[in-house]
Backbone as JSON, one array per atom type, in Angstrom:
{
  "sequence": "XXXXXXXXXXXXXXXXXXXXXXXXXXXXXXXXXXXXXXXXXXXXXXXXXXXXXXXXXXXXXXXXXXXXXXXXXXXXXXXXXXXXXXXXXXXXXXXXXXXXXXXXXXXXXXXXXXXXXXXXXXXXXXXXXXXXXXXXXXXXXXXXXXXXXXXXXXXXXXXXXXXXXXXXXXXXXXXXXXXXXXXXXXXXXXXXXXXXXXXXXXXXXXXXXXXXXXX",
  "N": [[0.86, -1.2, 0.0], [0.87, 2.2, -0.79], [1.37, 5.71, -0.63], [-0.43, 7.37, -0.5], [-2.87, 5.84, -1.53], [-3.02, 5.39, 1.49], [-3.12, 8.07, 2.37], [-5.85, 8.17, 1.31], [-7.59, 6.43, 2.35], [-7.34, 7.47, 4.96], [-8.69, 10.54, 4.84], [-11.02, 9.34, 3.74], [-12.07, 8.38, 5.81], [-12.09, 10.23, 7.66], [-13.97, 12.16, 6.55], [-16.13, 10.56, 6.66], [-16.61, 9.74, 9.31], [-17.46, 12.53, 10.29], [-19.35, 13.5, 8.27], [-21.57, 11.72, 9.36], [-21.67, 12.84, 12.19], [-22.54, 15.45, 11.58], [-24.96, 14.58, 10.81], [-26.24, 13.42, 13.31], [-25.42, 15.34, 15.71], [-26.28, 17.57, 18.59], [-26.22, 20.12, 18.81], [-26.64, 22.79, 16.37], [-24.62, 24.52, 15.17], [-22.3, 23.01, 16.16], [-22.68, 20.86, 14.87], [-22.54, 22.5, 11.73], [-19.89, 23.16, 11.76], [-19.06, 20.69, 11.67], [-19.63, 19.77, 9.64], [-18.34, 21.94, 7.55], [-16.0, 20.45, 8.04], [-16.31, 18.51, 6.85], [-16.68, 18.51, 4.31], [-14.01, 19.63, 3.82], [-12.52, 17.73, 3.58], [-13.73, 16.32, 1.34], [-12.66, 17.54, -0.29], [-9.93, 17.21, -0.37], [-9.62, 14.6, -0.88], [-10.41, 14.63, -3.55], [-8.17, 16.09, -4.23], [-6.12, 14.46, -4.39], [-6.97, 13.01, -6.53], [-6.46, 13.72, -8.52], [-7.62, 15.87, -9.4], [-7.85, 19.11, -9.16], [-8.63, 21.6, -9.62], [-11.37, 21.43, -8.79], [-11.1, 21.03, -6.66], [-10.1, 22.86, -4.98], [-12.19, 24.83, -5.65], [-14.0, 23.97, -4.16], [-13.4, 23.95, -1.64], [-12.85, 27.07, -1.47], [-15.11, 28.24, -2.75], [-17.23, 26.52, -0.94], [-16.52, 25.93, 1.81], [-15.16, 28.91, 1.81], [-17.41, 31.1, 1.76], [-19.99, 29.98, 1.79], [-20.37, 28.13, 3.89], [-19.75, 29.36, 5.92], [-21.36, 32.05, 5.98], [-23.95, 30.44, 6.64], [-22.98, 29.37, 8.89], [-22.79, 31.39, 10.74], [-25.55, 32.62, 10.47], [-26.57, 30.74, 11.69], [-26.05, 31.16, 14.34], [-26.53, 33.75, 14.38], [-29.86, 32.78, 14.28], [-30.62, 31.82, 16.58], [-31.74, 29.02, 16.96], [-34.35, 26.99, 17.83], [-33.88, 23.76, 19.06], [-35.03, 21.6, 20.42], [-37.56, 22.13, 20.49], [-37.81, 21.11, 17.96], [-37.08, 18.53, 17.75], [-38.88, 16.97, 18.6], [-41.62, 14.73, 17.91], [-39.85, 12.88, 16.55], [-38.99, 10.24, 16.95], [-41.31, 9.01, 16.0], [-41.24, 9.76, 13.57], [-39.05, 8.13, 12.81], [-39.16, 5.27, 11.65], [-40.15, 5.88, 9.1], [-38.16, 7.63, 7.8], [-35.89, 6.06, 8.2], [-36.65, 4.1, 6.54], [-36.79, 5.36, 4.17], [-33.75, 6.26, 3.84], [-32.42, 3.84, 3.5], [-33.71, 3.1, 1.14], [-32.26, 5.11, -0.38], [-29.53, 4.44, 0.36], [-29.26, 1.87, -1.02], [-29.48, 2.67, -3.87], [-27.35, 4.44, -4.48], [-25.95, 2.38, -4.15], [-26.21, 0.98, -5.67], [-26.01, 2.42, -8.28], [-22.96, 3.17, -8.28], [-21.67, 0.22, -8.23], [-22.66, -0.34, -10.95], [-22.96, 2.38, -12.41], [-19.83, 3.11, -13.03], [-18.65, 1.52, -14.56], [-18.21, 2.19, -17.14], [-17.07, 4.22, -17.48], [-14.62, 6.51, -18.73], [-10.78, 6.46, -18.16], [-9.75, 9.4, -16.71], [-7.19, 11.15, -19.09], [-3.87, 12.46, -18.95], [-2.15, 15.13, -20.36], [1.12, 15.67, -20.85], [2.59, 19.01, -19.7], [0.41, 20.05, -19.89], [-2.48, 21.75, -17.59], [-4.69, 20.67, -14.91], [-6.57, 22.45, -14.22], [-6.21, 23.64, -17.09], [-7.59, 21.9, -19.21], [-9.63, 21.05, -18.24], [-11.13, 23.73, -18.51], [-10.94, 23.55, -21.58], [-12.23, 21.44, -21.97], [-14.73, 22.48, -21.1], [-15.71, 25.04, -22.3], [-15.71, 24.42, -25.02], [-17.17, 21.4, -25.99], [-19.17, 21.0, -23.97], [-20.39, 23.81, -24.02], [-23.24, 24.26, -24.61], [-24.84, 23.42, -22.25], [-23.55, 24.56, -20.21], [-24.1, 27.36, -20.64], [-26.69, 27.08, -20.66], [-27.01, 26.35, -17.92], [-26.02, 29.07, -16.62], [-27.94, 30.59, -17.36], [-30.16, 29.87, -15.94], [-29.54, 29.78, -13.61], [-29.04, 33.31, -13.76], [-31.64, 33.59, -13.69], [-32.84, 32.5, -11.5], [-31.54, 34.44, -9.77], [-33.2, 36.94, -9.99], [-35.33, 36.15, -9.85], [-35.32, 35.74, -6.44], [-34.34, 38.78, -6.37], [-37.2, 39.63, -7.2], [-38.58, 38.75, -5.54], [-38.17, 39.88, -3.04], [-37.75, 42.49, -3.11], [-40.77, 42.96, -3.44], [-44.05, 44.3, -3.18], [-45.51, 45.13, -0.09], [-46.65, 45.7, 2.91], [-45.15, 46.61, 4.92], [-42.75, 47.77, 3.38], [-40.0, 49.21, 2.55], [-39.52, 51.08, -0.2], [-36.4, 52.77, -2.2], [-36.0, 55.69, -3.76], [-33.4, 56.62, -6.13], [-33.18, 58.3, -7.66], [-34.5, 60.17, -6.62], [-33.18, 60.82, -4.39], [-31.13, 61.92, -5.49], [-31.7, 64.14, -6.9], [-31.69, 65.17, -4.01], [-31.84, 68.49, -1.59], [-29.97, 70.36, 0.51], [-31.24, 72.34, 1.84], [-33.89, 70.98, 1.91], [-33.63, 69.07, 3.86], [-32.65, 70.0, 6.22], [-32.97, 72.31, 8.72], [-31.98, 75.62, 10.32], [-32.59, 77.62, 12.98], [-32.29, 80.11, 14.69], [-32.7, 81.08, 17.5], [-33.37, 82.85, 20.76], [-31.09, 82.76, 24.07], [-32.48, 81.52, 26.79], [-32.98, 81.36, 30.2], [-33.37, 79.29, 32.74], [-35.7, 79.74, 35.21], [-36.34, 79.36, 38.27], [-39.32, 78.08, 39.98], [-41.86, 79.78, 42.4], [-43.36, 78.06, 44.09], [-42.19, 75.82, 43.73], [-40.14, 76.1, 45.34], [-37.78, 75.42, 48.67], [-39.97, 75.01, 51.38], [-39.47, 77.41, 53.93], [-39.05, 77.4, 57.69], [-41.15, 78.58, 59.3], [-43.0, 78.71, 57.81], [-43.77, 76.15, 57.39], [-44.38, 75.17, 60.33], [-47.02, 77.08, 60.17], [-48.27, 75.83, 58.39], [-48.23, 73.31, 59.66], [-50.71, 73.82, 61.27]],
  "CA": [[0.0, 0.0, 0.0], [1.35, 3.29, -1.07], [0.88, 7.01, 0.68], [-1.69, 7.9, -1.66], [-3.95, 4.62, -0.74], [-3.28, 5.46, 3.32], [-4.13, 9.16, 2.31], [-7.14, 8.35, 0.82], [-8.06, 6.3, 3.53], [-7.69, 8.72, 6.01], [-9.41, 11.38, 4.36], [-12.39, 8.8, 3.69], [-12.55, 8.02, 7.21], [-12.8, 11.28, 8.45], [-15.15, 12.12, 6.03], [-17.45, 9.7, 7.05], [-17.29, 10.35, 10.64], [-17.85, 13.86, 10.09], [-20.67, 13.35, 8.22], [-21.9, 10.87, 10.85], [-21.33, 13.73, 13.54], [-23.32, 16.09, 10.71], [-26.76, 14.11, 11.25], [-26.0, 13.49, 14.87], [-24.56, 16.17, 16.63], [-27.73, 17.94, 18.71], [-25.76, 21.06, 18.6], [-26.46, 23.64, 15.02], [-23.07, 25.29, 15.33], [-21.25, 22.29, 15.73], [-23.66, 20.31, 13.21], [-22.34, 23.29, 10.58], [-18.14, 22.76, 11.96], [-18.28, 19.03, 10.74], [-20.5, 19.94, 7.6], [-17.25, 22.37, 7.03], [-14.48, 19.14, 8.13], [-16.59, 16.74, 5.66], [-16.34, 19.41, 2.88], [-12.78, 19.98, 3.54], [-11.71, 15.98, 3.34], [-13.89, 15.44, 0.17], [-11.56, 18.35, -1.03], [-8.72, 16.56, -0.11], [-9.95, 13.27, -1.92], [-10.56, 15.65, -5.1], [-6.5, 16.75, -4.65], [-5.65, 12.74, -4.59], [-7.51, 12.12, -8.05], [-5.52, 14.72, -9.14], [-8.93, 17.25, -9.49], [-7.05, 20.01, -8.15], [-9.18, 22.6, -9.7], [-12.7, 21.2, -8.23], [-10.65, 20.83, -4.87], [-10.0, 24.56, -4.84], [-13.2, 25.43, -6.16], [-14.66, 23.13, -2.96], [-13.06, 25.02, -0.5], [-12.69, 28.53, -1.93], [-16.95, 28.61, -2.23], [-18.18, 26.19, 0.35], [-15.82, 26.59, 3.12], [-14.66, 30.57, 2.79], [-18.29, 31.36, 1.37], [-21.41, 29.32, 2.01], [-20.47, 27.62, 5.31], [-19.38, 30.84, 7.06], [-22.88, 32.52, 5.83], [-24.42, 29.26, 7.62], [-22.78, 29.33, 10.55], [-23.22, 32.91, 11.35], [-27.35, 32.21, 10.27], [-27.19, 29.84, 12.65], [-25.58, 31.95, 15.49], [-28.0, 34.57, 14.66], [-31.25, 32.52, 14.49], [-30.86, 31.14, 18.03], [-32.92, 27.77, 16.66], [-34.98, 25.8, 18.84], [-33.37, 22.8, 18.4], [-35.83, 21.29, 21.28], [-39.1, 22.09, 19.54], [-37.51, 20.75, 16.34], [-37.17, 17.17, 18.02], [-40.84, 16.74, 19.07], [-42.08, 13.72, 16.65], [-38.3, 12.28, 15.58], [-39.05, 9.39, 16.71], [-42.58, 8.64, 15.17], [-41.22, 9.39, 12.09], [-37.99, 7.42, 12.63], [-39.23, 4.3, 10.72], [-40.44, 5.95, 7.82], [-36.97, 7.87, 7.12], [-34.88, 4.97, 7.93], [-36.74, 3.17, 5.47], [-36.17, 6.31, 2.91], [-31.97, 6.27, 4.09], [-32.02, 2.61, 2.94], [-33.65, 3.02, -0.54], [-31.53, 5.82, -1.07], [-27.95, 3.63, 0.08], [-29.48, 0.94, -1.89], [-29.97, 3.34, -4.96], [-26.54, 4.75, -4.37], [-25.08, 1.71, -4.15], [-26.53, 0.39, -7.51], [-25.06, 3.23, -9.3], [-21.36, 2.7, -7.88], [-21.24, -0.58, -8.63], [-22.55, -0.28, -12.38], [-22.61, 3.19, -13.48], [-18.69, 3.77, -13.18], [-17.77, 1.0, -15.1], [-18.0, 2.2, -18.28], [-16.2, 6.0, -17.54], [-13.1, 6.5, -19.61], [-10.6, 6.69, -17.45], [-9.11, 10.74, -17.79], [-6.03, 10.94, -19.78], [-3.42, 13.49, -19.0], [-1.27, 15.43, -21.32], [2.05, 16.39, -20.14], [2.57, 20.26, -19.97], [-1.07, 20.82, -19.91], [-2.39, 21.53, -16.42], [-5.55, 19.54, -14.86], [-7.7, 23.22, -14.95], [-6.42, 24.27, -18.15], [-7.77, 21.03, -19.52], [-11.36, 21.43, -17.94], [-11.62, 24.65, -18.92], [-11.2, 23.9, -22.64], [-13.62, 20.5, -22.59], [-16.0, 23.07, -20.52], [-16.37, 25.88, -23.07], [-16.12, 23.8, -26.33], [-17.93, 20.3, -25.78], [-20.37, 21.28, -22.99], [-20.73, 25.19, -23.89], [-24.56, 24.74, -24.16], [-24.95, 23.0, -20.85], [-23.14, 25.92, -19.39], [-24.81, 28.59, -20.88], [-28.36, 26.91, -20.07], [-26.89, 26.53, -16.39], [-25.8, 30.4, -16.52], [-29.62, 31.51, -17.46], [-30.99, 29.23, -14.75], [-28.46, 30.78, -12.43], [-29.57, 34.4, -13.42], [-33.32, 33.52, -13.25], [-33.02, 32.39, -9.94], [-30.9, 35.61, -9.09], [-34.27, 37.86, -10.47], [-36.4, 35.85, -8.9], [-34.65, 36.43, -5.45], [-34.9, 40.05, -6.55], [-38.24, 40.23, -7.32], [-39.26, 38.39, -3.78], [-37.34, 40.33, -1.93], [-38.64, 43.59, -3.5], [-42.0, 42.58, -3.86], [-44.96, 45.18, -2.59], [-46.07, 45.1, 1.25], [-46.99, 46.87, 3.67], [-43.5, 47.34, 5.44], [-41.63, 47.26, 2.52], [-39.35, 50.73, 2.43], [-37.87, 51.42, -1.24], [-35.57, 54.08, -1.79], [-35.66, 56.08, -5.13], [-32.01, 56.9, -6.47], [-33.08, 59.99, -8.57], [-34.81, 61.37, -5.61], [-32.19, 61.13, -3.38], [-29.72, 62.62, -6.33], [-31.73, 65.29, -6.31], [-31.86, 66.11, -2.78], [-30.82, 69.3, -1.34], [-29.48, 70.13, 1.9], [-32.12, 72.77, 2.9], [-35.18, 70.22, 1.39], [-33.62, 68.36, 4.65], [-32.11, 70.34, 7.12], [-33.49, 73.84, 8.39], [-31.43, 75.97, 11.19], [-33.52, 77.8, 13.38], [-31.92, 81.0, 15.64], [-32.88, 81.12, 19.09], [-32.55, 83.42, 22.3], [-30.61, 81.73, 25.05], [-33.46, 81.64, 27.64], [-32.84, 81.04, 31.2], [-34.77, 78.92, 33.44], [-36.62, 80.35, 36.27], [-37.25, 78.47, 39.06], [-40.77, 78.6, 40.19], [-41.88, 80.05, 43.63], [-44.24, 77.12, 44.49], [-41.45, 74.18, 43.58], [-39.05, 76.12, 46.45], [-38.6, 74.78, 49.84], [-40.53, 75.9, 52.34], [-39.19, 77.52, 55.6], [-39.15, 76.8, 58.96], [-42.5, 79.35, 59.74], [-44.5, 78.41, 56.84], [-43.8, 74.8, 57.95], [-45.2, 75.11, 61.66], [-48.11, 77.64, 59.75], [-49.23, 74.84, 57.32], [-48.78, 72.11, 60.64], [-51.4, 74.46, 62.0]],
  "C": [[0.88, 1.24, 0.0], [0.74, 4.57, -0.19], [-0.01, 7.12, 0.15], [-2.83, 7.09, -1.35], [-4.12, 5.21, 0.83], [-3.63, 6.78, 3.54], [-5.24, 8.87, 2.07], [-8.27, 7.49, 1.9], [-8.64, 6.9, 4.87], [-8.5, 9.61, 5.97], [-10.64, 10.5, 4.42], [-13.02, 8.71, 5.24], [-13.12, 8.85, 8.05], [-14.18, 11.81, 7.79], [-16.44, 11.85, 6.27], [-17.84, 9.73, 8.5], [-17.65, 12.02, 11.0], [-19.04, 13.68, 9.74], [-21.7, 13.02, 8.91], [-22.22, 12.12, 11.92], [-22.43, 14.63, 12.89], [-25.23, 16.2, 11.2], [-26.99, 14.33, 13.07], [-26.02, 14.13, 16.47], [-26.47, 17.1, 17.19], [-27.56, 19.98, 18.91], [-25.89, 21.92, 16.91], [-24.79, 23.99, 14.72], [-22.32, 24.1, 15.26], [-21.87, 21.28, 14.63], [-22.53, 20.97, 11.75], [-20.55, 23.28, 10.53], [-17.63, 21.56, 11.58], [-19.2, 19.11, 9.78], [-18.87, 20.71, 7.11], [-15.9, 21.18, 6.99], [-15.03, 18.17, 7.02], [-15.83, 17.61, 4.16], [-14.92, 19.58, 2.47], [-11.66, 18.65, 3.29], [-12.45, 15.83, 2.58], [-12.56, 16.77, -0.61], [-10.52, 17.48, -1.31], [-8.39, 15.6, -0.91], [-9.92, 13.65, -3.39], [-8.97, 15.56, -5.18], [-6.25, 15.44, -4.94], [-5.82, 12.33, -6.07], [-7.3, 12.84, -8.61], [-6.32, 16.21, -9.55], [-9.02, 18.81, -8.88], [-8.12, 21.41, -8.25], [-11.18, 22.55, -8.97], [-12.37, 21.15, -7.1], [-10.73, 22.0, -3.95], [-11.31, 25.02, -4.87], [-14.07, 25.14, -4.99], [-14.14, 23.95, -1.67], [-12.96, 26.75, -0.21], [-14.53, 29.25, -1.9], [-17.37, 28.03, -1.35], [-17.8, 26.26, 1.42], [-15.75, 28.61, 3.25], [-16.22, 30.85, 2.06], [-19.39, 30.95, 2.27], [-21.39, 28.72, 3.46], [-20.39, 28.27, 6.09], [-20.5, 31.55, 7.1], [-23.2, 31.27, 6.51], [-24.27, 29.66, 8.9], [-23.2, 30.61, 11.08], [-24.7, 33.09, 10.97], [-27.68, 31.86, 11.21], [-26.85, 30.44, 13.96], [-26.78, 32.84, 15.43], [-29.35, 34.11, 15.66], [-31.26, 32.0, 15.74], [-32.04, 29.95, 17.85], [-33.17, 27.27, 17.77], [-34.8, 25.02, 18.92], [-34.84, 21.1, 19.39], [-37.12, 20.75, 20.56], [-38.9, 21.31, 17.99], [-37.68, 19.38, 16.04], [-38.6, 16.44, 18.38], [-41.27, 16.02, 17.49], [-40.95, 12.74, 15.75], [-38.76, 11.03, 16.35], [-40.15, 8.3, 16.39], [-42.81, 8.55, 13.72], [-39.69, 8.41, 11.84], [-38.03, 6.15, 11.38], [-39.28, 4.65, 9.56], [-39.15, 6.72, 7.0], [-35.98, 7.39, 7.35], [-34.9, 4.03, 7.04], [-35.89, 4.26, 4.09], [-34.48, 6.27, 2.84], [-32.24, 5.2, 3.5], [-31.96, 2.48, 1.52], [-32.64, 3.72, -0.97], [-30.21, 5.47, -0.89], [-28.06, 2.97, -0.81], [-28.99, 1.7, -3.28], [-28.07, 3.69, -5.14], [-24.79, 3.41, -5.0], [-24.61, 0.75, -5.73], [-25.62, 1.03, -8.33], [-23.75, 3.45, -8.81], [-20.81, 1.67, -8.2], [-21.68, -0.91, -10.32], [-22.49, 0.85, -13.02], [-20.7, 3.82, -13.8], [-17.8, 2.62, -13.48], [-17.28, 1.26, -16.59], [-17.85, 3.43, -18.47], [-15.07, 5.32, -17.8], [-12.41, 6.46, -18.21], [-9.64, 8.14, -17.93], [-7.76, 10.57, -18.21], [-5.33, 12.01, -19.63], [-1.96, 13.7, -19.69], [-0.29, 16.13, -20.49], [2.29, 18.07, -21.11], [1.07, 21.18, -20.1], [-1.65, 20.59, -18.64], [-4.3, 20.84, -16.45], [-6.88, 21.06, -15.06], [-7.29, 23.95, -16.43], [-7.49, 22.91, -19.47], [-9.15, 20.96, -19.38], [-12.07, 22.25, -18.71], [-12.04, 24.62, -20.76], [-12.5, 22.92, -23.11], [-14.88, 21.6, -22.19], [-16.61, 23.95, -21.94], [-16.06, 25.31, -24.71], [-17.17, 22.39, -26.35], [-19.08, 20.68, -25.27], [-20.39, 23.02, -22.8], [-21.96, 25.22, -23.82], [-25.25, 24.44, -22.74], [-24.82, 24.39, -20.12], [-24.0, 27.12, -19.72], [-26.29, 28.5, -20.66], [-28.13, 26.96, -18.44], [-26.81, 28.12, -16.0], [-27.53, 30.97, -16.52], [-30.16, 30.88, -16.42], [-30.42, 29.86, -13.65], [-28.89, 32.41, -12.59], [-31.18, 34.77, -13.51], [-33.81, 33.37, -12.44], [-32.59, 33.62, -8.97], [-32.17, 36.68, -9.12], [-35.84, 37.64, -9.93], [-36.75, 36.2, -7.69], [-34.9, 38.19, -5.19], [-36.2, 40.43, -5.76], [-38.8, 39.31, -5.91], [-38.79, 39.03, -3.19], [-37.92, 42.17, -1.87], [-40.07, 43.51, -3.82], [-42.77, 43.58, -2.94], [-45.23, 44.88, -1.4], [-46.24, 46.03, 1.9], [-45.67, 47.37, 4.54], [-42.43, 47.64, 4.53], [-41.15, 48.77, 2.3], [-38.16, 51.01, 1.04], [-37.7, 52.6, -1.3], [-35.75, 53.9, -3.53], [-34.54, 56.79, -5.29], [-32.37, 58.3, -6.89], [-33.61, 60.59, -7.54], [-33.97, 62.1, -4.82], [-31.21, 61.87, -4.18], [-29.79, 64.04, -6.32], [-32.32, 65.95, -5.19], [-31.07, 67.21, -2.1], [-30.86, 69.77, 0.16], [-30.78, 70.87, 2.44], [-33.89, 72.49, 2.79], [-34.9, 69.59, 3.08], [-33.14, 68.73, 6.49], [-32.62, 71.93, 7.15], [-32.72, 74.55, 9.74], [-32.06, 76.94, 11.34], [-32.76, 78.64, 14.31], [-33.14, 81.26, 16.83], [-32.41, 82.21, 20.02], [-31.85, 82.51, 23.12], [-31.29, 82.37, 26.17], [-32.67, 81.01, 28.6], [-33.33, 80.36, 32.21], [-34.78, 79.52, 34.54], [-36.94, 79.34, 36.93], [-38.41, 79.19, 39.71], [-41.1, 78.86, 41.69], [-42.79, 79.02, 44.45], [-42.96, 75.65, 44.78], [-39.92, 75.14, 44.72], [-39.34, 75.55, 47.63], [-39.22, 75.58, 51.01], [-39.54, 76.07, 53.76], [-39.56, 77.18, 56.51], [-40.68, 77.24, 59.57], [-43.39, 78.95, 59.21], [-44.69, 77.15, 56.95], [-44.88, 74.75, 58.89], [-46.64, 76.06, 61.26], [-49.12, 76.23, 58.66], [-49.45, 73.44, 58.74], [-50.12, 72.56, 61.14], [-52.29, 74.33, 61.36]]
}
């Protein structure tokens, strides 16, 4: 067995108890710290199969990106994690059956759909993303460019929910504000400098008018 085998081992292993820890853990925050350790050992496994540029790409968006938005969601939202558990184990049977079909299913396509992938071929002096990049935008350019419109249809969508009419909803008009001018917003207002007066009722009373009011 070579390093490369006892790396890939390792990496799998943690992987999988990460994940494990993922479902598990009754903690959010640390739930979302081994969602980031699984992500960062399939990386790892990516660098092994020489996929250097999907390895990068795996850690560069879902670690410094998407998992850090997460975690700090989840700090925010202070979840209930309590109220969340109420009925887990009434439905236990019915999504242990669903986990099974879906290993089963999994397992089907591992053992026959990856027998009949090429295996990749690499050209010396040509690197593993310059190589992607050119099957990407010649072979599979329409793929991409149908994924790109689905990607900015979902961005407009987002938009338009987000801006959508309500009753709290506060938009701001650009040209208004461009032309706003200082004394549309601000007005300075000269004043005397008044003095206060204390009042002859709110003083204290003396010693006479004391023993006159005991009276």
């Amino acid at each position: 067995m070579d390093v490369t085998s006892i790396l890939f081992y390792v990496f799998s292993a943690v992987l999988l108890a990460s994940a494990f820890m993922v479902v598990t853990s009754r903690n959010t925050v640390h739930a979302t710290l081994y969602l980031m350790l699984a992500f960062f050992q399939a990386s790892m496994v990516w660098m092994l199969l020489r996929a250097e540029f999907l390895a990068i790409t795996l850690v560069l968006v879902y670690l410094g990106a998407v998992m850090v938005l997460f975690l700090f969601v989840v700090m925010m939202l202070d979840i209930n994690t309590e109220g969340m558990r109420k009925g887990f184990w009434r439905n236990l049977p019915l999504a242990a059956a669903v986990g099974a079909l879906m290993a089963a299913e999994i397992a089907v396509v591992v053992n026959n759909g990856f027998a009949s992938v090429p295996q990749p071929t690499f050209v010396e002096g040509v690197s593993n993303t310059h190589a992607l990049g050119r099957l990407l935008y010649t072979e599979y350019l329409y793929p991409l460019e149908v994924a790109a419109v689905l990607l900015l249809v979902a961005i407009i969508a987002a938009i338009a929910l987000t801006l959508r009419g309500r009753k709290d909803t506060r938009n701001t008009v650009a040209s208004e504000q461009v032309k706003v001018r200082k004394s549309d917003r601000l007005r300075i207002v000269k004043m005397d400098a008044v003095v206060p007066v204390v009042a002859a009722a709110n003083a204290q009373p003396t010693s006479e008018q004391g023993q006159e009011q005991a009276k």
